[in-house]
VEXMARVEX-370789 format. One line per 5 residues: number of its first residue (from 1); their letters; for each residue y, z, x of N, C-alpha, C, O, CB. Coordinates in steps of 0.001 Angstrom, whole numbers. Atoms other than C-alpha are relative to their C-alpha. Glycine has a CB too. Layout:
# VEXMARVEX-370789
NUM> a> Y:Z:X:Y:Z:X:Y:Z:X:Y:Z:X:Y:Z:X; ...
END
This chain:
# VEXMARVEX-370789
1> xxxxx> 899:1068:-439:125557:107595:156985:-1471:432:-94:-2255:-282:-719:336:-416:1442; 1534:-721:-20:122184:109752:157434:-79:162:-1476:-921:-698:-1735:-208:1642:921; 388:314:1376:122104:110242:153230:-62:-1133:-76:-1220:-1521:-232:708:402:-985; 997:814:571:122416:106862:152651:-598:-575:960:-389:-1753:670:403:-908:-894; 1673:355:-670:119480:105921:155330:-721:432:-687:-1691:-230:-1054:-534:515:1323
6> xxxxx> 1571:-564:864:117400:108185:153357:-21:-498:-1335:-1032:-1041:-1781:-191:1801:-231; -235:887:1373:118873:106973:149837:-1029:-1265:-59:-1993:-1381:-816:1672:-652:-42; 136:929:110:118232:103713:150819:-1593:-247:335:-2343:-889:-400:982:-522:600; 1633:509:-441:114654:103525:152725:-330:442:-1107:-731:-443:-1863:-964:610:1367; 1245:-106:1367:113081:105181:149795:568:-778:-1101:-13:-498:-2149:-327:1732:-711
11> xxxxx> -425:1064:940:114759:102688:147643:-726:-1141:-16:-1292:-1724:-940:1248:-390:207; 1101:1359:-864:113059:99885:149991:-1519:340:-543:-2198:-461:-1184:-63:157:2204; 833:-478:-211:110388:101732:149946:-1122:-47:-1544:-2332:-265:-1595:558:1185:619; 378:95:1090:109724:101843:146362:-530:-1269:-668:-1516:-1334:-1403:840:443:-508; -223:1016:39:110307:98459:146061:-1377:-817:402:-2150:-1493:-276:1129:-114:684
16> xxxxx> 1254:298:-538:107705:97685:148334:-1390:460:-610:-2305:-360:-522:77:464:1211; 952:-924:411:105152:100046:146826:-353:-585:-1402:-1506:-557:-1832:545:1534:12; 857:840:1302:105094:98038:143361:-467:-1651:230:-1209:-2371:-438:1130:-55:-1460; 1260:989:-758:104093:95165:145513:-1385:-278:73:-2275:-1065:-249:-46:147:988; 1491:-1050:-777:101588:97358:147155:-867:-247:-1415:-1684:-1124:-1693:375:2353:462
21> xxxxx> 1209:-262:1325:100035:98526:143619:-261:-1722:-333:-1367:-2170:-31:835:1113:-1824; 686:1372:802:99797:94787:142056:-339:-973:1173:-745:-2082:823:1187:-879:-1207; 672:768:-1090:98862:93222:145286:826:-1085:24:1688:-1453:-775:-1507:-383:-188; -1015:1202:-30:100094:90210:146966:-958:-895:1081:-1865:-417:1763:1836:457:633; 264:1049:-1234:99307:86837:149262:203:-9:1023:1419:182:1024:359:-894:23
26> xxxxx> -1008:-152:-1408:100269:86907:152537:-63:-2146:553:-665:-3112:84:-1204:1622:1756; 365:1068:-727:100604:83838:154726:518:504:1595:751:1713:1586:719:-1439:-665; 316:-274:-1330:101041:83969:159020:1282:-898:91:1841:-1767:-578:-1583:-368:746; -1482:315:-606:104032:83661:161316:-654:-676:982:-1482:-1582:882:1137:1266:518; 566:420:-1496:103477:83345:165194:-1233:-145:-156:-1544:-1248:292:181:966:1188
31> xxxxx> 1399:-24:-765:99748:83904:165296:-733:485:-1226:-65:1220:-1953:-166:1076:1481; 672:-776:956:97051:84893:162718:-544:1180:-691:-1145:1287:-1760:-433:-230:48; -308:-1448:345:97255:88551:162747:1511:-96:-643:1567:655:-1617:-81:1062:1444; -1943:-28:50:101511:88042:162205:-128:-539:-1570:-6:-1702:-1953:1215:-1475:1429; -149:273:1376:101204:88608:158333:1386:-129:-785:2248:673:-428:-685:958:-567
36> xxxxx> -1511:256:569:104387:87466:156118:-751:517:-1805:-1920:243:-2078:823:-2262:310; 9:268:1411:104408:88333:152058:1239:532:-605:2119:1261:-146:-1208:582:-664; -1250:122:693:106717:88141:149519:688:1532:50:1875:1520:378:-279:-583:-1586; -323:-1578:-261:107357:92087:149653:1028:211:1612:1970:991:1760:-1822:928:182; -874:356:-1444:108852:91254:153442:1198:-468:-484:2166:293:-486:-646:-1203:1071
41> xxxxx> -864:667:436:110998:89157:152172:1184:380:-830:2401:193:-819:-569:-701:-450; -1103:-725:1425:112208:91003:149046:1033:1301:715:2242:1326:486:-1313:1025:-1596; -605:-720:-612:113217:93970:151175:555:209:612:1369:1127:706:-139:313:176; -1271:84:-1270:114684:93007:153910:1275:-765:-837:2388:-461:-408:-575:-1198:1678; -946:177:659:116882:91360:151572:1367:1301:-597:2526:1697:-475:-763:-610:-910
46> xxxxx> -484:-1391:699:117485:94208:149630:547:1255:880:1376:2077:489:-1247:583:-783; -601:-800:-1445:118246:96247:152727:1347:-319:416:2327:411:560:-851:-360:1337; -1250:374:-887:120639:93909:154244:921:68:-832:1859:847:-661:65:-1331:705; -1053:-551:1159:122509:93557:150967:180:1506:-12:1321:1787:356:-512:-388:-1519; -816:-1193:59:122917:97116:150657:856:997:1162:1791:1789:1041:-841:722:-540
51> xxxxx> -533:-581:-1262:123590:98286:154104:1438:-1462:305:2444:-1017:857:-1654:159:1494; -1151:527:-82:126201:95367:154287:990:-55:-688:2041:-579:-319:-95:-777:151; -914:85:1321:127866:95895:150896:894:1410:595:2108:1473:397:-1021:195:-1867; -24:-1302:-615:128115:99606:152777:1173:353:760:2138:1093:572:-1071:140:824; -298:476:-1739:129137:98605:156325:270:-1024:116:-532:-1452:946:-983:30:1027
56> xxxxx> -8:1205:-81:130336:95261:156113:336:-501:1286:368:-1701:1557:703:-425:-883; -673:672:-1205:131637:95173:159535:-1372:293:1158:-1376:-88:2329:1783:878:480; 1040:-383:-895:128147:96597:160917:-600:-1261:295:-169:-2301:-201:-989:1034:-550; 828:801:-1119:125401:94584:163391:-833:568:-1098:-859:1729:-1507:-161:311:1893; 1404:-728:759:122258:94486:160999:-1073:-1147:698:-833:-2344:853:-5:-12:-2201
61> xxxxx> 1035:776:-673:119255:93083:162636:-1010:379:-1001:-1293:1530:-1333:-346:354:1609; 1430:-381:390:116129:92387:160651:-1436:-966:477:-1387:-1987:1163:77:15:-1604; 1158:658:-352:112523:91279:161017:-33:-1295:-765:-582:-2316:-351:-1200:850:-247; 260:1387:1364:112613:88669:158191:1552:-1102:-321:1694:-2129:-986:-370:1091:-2021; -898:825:-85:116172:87701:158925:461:-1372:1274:627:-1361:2493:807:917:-144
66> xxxxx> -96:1328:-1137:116785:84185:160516:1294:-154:1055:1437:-938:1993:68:-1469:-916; -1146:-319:-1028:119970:85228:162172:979:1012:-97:1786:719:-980:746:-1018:142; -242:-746:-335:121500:88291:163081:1616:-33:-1082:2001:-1082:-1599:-273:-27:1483; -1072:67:495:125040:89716:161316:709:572:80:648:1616:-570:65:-94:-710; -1005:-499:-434:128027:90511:162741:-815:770:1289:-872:1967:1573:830:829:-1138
71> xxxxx> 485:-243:-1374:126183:90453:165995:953:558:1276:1616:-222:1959:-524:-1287:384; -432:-517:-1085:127555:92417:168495:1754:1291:-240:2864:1390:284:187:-1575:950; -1208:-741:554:129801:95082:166709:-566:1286:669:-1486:1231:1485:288:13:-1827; 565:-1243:-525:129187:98615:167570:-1165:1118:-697:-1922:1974:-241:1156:687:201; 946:-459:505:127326:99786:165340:-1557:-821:-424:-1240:-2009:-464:659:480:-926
76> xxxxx> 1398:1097:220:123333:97941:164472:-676:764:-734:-1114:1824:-286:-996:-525:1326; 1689:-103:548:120752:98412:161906:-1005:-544:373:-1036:-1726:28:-265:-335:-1110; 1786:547:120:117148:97636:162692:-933:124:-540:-1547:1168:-323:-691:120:651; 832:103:1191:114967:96942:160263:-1365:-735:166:-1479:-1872:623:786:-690:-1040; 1581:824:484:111062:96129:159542:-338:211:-1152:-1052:1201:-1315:-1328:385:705
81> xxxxx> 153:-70:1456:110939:95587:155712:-1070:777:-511:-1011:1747:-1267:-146:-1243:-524; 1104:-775:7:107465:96411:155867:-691:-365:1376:-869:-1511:1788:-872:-250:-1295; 579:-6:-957:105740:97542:159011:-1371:207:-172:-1814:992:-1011:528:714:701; 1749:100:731:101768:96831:159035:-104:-525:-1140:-629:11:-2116:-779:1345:-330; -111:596:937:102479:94152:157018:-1777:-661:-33:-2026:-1145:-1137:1374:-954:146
86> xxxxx> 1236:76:54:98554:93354:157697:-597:896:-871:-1254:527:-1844:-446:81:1112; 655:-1247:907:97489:96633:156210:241:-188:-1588:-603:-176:-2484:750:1544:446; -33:-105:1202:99424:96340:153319:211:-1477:-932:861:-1520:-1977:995:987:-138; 638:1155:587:98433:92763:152307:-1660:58:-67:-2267:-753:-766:471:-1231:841; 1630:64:197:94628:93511:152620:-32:1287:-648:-1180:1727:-591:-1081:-120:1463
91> xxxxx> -248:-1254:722:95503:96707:150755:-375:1761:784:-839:2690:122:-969:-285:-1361; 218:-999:-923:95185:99534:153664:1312:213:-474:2161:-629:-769:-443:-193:1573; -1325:-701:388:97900:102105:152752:302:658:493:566:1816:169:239:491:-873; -743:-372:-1492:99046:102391:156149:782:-519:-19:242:-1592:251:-449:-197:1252; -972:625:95:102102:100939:155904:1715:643:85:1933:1735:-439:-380:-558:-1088
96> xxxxx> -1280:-848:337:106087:101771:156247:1081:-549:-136:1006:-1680:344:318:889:827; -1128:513:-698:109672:101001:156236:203:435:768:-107:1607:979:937:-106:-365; -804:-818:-1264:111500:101280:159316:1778:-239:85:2355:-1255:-304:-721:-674:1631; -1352:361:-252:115112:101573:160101:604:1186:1193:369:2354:1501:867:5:-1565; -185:-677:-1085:116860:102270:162828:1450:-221:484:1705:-1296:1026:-1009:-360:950
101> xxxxx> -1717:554:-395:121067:102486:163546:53:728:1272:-562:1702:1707:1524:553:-1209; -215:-116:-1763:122221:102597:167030:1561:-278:103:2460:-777:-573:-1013:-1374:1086; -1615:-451:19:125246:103242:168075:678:-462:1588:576:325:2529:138:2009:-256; -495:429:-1482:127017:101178:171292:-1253:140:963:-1159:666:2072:1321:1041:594; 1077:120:-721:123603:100728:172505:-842:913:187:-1762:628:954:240:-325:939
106> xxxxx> 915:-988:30:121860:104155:171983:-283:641:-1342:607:1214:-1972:395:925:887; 87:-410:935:120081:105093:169219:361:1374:-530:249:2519:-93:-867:-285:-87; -910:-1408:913:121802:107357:166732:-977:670:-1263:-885:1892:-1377:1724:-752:-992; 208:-720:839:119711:108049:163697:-1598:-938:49:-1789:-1977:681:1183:128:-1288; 1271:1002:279:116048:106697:162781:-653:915:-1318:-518:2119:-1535:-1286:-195:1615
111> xxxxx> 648:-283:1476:113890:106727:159093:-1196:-1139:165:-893:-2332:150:1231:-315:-1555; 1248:193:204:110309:105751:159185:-568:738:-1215:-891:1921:-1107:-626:306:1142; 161:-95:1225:109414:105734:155273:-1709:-33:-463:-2059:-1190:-233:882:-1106:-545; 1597:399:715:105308:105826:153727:95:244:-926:-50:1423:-1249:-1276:543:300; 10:-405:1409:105694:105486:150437:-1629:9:-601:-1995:813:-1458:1009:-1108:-859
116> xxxxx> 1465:-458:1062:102175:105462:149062:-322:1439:547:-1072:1948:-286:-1695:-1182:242; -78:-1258:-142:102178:109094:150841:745:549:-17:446:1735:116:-300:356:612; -1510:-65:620:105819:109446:150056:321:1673:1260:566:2865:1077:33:357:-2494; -587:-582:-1296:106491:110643:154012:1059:-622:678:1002:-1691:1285:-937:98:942; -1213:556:-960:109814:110263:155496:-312:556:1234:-1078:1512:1111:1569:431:-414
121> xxxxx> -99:-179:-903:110012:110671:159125:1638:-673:55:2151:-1683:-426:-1189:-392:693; -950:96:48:113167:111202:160105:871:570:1427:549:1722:1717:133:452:-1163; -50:-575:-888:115110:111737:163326:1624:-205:333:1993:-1325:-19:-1067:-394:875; -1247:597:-395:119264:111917:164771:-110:473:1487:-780:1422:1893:1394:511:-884; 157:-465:-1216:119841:111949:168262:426:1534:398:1611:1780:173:661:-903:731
126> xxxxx> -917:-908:-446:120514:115315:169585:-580:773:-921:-762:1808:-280:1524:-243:32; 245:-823:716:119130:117169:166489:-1477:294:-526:-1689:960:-1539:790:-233:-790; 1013:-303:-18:115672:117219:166749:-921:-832:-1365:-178:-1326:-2213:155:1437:96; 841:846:863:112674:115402:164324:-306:650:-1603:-475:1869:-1648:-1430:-201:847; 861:-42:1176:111472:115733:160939:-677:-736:-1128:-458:-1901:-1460:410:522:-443
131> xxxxx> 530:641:940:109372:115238:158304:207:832:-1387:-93:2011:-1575:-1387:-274:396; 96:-103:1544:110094:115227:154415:1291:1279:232:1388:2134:-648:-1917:516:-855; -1199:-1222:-202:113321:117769:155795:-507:1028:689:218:1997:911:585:678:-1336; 649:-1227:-449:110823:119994:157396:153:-629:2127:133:-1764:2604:-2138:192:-1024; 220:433:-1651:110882:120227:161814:-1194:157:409:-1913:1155:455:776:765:1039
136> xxxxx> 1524:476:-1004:107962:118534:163606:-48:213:1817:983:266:2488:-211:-1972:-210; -247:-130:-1385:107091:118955:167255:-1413:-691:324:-2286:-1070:-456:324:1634:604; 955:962:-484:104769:117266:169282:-1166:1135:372:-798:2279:638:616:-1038:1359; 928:-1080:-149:101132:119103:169817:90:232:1314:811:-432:2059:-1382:-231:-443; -114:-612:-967:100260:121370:172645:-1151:-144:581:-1400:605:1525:398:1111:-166
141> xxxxx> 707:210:-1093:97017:119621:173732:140:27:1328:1173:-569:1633:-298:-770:-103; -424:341:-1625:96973:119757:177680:-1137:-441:1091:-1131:-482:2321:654:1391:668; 849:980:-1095:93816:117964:178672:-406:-1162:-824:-228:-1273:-2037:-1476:740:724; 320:1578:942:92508:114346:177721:-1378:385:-283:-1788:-464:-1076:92:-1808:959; 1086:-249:432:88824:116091:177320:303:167:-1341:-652:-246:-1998:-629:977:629
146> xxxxx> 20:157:1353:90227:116622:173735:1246:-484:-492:1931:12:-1387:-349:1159:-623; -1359:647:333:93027:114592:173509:-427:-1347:-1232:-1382:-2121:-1164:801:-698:1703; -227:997:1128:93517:112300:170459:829:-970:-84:1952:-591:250:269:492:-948; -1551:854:-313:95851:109142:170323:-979:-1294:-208:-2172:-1569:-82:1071:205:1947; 282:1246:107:96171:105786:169497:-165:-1133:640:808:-1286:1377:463:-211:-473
151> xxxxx> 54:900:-976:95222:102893:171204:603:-1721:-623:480:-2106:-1786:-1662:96:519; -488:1429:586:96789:99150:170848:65:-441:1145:883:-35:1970:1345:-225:-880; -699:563:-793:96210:96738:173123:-262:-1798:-506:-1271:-2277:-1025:-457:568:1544; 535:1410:442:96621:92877:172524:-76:-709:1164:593:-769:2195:876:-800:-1039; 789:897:-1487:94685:90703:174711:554:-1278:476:253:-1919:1483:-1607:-518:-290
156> xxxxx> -406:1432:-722:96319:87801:175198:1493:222:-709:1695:973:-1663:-1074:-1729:-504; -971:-105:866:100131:87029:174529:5:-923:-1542:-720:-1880:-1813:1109:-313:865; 484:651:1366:100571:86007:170867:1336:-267:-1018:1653:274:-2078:-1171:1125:-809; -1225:371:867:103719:84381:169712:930:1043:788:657:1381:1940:-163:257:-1864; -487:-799:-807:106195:86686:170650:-459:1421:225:267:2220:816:1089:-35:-281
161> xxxxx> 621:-1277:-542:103804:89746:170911:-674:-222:781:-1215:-1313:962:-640:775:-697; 842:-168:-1288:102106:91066:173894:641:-76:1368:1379:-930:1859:-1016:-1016:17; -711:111:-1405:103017:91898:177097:-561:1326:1131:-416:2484:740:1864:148:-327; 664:-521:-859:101166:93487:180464:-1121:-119:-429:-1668:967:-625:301:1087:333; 1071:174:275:98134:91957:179427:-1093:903:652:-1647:1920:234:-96:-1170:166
166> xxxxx> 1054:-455:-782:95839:92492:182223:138:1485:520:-832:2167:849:-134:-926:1111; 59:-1798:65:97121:96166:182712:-573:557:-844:-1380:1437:-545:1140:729:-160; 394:-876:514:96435:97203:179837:-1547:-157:-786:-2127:601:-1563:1061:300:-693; 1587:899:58:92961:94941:179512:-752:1066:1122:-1944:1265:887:58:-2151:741; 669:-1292:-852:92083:97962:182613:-123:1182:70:-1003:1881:573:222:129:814
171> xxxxx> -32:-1104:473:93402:100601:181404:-534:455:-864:-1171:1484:-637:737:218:-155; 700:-22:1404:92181:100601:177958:-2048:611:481:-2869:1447:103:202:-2190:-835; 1624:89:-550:88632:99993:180016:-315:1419:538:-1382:2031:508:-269:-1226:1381; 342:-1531:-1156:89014:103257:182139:52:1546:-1361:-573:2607:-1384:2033:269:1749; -147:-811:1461:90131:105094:178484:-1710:170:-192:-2437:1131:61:954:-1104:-1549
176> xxxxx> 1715:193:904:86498:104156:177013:-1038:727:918:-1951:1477:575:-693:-1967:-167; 1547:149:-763:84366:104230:180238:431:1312:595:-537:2032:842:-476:-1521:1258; 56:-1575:-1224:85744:107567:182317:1181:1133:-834:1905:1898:-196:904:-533:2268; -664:-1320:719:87585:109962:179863:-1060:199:-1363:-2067:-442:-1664:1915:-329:-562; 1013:-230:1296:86149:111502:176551:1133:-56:-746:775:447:-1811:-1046:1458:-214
181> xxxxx> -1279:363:1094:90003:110707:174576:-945:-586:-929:-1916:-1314:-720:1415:-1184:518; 99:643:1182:89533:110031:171204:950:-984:-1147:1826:-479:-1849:-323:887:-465; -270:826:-72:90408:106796:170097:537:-531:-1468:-377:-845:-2231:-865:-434:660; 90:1234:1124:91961:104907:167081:1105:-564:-333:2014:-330:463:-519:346:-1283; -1175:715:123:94591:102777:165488:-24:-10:-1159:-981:160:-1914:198:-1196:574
186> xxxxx> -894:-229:1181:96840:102735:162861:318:-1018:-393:550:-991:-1601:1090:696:114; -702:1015:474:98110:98913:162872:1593:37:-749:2082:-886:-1401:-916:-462:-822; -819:-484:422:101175:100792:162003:875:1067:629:362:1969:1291:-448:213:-843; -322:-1228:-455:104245:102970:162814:-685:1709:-301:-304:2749:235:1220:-101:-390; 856:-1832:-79:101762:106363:161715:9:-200:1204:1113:63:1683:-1785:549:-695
191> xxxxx> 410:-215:-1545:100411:105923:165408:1603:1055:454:1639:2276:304:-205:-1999:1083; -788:-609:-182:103709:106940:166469:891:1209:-862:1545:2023:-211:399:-797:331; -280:-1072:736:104863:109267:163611:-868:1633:493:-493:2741:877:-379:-566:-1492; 654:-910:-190:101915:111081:163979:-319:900:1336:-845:2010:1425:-808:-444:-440; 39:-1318:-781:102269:112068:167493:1038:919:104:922:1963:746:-245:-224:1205
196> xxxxx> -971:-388:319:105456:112991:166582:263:1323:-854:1122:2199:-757:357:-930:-410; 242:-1519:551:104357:115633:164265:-1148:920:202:-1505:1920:-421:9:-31:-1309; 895:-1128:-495:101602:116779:166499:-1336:-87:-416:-2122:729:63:463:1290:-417; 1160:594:405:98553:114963:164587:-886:-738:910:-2109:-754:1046:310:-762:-913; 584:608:-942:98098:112985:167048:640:145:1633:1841:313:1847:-19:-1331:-525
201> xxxxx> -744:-618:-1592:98428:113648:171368:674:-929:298:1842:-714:622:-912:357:1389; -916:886:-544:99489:110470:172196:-333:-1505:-751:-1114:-1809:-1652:-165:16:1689; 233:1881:466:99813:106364:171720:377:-1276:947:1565:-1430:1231:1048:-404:-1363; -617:962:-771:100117:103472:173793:-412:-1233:-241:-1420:-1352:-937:-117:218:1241; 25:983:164:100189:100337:173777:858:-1609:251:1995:-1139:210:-181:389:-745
206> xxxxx> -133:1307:-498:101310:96579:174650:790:-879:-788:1052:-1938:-217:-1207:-557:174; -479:1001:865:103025:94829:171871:452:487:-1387:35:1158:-2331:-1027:-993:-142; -1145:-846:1603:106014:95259:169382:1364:-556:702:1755:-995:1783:86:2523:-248; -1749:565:-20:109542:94405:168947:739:667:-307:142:1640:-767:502:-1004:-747; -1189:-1120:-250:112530:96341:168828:73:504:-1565:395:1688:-1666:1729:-732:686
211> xxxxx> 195:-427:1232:112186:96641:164899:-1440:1129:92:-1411:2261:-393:-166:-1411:-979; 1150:-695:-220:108856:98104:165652:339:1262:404:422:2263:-308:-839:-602:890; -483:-1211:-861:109903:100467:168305:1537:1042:-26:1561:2074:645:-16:-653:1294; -1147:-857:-438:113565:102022:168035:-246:1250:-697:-248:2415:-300:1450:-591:-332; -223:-1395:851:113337:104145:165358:-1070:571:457:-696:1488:1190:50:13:-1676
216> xxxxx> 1266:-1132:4:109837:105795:165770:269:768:1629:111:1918:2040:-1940:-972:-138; -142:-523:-1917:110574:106213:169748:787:1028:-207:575:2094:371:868:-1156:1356; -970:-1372:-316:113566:108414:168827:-828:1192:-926:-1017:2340:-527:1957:-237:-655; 774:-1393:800:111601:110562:166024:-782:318:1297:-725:1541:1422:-1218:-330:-1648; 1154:-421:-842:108931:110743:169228:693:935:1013:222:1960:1507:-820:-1288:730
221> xxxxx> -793:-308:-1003:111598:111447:171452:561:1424:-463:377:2321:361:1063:-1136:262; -489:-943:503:113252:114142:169393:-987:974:-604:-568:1901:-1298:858:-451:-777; 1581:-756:265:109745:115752:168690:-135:592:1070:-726:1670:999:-1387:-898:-242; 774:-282:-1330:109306:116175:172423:-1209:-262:479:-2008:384:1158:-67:1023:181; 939:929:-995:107163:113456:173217:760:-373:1349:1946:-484:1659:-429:-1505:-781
226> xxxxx> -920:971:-1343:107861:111996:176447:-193:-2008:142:-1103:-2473:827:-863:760:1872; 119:1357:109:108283:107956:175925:577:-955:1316:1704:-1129:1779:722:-309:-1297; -460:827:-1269:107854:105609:178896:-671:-1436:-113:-1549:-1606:-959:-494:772:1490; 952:948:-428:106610:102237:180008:-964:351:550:-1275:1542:581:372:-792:673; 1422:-147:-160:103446:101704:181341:740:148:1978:-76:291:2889:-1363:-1707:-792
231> xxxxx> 41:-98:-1362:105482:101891:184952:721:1788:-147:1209:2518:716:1014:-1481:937; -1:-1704:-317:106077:105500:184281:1468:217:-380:1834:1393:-404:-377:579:1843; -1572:-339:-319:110177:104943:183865:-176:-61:-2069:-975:-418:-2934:1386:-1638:1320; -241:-305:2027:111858:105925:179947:458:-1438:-708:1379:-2242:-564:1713:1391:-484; 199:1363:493:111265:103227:178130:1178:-517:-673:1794:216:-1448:-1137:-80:-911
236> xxxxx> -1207:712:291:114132:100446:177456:-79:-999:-1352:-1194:-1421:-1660:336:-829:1301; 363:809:716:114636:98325:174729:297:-1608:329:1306:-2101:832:458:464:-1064; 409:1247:-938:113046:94685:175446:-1372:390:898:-2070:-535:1315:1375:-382:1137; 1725:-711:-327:109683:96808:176877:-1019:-256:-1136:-570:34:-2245:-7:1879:119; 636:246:1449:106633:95783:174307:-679:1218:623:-616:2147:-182:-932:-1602:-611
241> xxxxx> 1023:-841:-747:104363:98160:176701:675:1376:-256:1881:1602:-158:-221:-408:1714; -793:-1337:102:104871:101743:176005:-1416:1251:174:-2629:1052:105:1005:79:-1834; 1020:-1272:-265:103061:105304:176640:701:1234:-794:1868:1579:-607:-179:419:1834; -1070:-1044:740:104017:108133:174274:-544:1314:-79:-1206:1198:-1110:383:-401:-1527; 716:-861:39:102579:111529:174559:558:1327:129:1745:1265:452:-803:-269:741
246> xxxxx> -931:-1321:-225:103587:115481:174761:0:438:1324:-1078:45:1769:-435:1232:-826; -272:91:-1491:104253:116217:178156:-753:434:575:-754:37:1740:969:459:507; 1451:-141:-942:100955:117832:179308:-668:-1266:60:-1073:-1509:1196:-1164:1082:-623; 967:1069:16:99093:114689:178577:902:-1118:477:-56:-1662:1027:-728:-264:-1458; -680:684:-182:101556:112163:179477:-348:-252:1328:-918:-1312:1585:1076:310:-376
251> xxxxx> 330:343:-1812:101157:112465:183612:-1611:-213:-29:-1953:-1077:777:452:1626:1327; 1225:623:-262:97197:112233:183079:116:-1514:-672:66:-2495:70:-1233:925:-610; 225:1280:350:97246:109290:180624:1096:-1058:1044:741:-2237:1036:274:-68:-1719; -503:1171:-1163:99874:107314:183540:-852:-40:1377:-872:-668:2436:1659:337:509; 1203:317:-2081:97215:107873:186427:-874:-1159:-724:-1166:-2099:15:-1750:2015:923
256> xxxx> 1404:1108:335:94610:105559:184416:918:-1221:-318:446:-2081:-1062:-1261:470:-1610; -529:886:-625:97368:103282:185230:545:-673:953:1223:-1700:978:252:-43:-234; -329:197:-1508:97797:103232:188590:-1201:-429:395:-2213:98:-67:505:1251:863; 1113:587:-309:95393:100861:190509:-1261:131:413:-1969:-866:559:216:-445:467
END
C-alpha cells in the first residue's frame, strides 16, 4: 500500500505539473479565495480511478468529488488533488498533492507531494517522518524571540472555511504586537511540511478541511511536532483551528491564547 501511495502521488503530481507549466483558468467555489481549475478536476479523477481500480472495496474521499465511495468501509483515502489551488492558478509554485489513508478511524500512512520541487513528504504511523526517503525531525528552537512559523488566520467564516474567528482575530494581534515571532504564509500544505522538517518552528491557524489536514498532521506528528487545537487538547478530525509546533515552543505559543 505505502509504494503505491508514492507510485501514485507522483503520478498525480506530474499530471498536475504540466498544468502548472502551460497555465490555466481558475474559477471560485464557496467564496472568492476557494479557487477550482481544470487540473483539480483532472486529478482527483485520476486518483480516484486508480486507487479504486486498486482497492475497490476502499472509502475514498476527495476534495473535487461530489459524493463519497464506499463510504464507511474501513479503510479511507483523503485526497486534495491540488492543495493551494490559489497559488498554483496565479502561478506561485507553492503547491501540492495530498493524500492521506486511515485506517478504522486513525491515520495510517500520509504523502504530501511538490512537484515543481519534486518533494515528497512522507509519513506511517508509528515509523517516524520523511522527506524524499530521508528522516526529518522537527527543529530545536525553544524561545518565540527567534521562533519562525506560519500564520493563517481567516477573518470571517467563508463557505465552509473558518472557524474560532474572534480567537484567533486576538491572538494573531498579540503574535504581531507583544512577541518578536517571525511571521509568514505558505497558502499551502509547505506551512506544515516545513515544520515538520524543522524549517519552520511552528504553524497555526483557523481554517481547512480534513483533506487539508490529515495527512500533513501525521508527517507533523511523526516529526515530533506536538499538534493541538487552539484549546490546547490533540487535535481531532472536524477541528479547522489548529497549533503545530516542536514541543519547546508549543506551551508558549498556547498562552497567547488564553484570555
Amino acid at each position: 500500500m505505502k509504494d503505491f501511495l508514492e507510485k501514485t502521488i507522483r503520478e498525480a503530481g506530474s499530471i498536475a505539473h504540466e498544468y502548472f507549466i502551460r497555465g490555466v483558468e481558475h474559477s471560485t467555489k464557496s467564496n472568492p479565495t476557494d479557487f477550482l481549475t481544470i487540473a483539480d478536476t483532472t486529478v482527483s479523477e485520476f486518483l480516484v480511478d486508480a486507487i479504486h481500480a486498486q482497492y475497490p472495496d476502499h472509502h475514498i474521499k476527495s476534495e473535487e468529488l461530489s459524493a463519497d465511495i464506499n463510504a464507511g468501509a474501513s479503510y479511507e483515502w483523503i485526497i486534495d488533488p491540488v492543495d493551494g489551488t490559489r497559488n498554483f492558478a496565479t502561478g506561485v509554485p507553492m503547491w501540492a498533492v495530498i493524500i492521506a489513508i486511515v485506517h478504522n478511524g486513525e491515520p495510517l500512512h500520509a504523502a504530501v507531494y511538490f512537484p515543481v520541487s519534486d518533494q515528497l513528504f512522507f509519513a506511517s504511523k508509528g515509523q517516524g517522518a520523511y522527506l524524499n526517503g530521508k528522516p526529518i525531525v522537527v527543529s530545536r528552537t525553544d524561545t518565540t524571540e527567534y521562533a519562525t512559523g506560519n500564520v493563517y488566520r481567516s477573518p470571517q467564516d467563508r463557505g465552509p472555511y473558518g472557524d474560532y474567528v474572534t480567537r484567533y482575530r486576538v491572538a494573531t494581534s498579540k503574535i504581531f504586537a507583544d512577541t518578536d515571532m517571525r511571521c509568514t504564509n505558505f497558502g499551502s500544505a509547505a506551512s506544515f511540511c516545513f515544520v515538520a522538517n524543522g524549517a519552520l518552528d511552528f504553524a497555526l491557524g483557523n481554517s481547512g478541511l480534513d483533506w487539508d489536514y490529515i495527512a500533513p498532521f501525521l508527517i507533523c506528528k511523526e516529526a515530533g511536532a506536538i499538534v493541538t487545537d487552539s484549546d490546547g487538547h490533540p487535535w481531532k478530525r472536524g477541528r479547522q483551528d489548529y497549533i503545530i509546533a516542536n514541543p519547546d515552543i508549543h506551551p508558549k505559543i498556547m498562552k497567547l491564547f488564553l484570555p
